[in-house]
C-alpha positions as CSV (number, residue, x, y, z in Angstrom):
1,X,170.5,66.4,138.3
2,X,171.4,67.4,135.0
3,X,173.3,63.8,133.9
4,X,169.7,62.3,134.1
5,X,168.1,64.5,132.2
6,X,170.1,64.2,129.6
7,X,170.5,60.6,129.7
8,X,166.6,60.3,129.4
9,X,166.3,62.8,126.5
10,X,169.2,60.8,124.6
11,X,167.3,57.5,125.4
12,X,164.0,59.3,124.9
13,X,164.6,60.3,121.5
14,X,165.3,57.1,119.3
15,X,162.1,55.6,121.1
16,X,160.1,58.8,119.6
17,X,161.4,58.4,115.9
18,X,161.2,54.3,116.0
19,X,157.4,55.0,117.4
20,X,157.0,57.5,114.3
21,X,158.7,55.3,111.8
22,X,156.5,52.3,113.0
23,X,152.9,54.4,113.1
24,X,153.6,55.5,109.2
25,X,153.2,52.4,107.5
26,X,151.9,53.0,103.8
27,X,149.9,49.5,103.4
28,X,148.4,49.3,106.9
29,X,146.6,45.3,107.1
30,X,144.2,46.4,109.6
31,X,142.0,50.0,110.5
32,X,140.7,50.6,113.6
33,X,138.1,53.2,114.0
34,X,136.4,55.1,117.2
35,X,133.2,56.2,117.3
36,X,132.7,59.3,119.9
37,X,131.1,57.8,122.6
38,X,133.3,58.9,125.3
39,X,130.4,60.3,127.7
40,X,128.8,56.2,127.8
41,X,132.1,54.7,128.0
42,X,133.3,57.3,130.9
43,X,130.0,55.8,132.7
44,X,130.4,52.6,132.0
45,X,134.1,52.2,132.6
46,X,133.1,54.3,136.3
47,X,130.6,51.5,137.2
48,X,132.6,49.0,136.4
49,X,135.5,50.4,139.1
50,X,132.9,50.5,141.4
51,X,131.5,47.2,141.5
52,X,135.3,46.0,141.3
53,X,136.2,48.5,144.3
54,X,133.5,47.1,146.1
55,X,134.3,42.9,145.3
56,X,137.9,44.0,146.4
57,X,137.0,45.9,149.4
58,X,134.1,44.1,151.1
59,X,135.8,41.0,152.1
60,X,138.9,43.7,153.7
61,X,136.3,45.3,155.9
62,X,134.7,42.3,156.7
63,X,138.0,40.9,157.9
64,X,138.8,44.1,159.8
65,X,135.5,44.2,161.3
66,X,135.5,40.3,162.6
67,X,139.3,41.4,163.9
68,X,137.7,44.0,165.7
69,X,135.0,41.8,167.1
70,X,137.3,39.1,168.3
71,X,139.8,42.0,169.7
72,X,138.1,44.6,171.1
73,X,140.8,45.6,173.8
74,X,142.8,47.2,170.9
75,X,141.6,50.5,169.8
76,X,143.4,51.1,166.5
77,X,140.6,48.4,164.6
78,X,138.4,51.5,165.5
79,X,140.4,54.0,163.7
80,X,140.4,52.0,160.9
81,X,136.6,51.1,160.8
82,X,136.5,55.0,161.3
83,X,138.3,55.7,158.3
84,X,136.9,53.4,156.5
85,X,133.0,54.8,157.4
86,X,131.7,51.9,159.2
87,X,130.4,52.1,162.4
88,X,131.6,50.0,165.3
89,X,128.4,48.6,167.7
90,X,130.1,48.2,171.1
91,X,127.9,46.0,173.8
């Protein structure tokens, strides 16, 4: 276990200095800025994995859930609904 730590430091270390070397540029053509508006964008970039979870995730359980409707001999489809927090209506 030792060999690939030292490997990775040997490879590690020129990819440091060329990222140092490249980041100190004296004549720099463009300067980016951030403002501080970390507590908006946090909430933002939160709804935004929501309503992508959800676009991703709704057609999945709607296929699982017409699965289990078409087999309903086969009891795992309810462990996954039940998993997945939906309720299974059994006639």
């Amino acid at each position: 276990t030792i060999f690939p730590a030292i490997v990775l430091v040997f490879l590690a270390l020129p990819s440091i200095r060329l990222l140092y070397l490249i980041d100190e540029s004296f004549n720099p053509f463009i300067l980016i800025t951030k403002k501080d508006m970390v507590y908006c964008l946090t909430i933002d970039k939160i709804i935004f994995i929501t309503i992508v979870t959800r676009l991703i995730f709704t057609p999945i359980l709607f296929i699982i859930y017409a699965m289990t409707l078409l087999n309903k001999s086969q009891r795992h489809w309810n462990f996954i609904l039940y998993v997945w927090g939906r309720k299974r209506y059994t006639n």
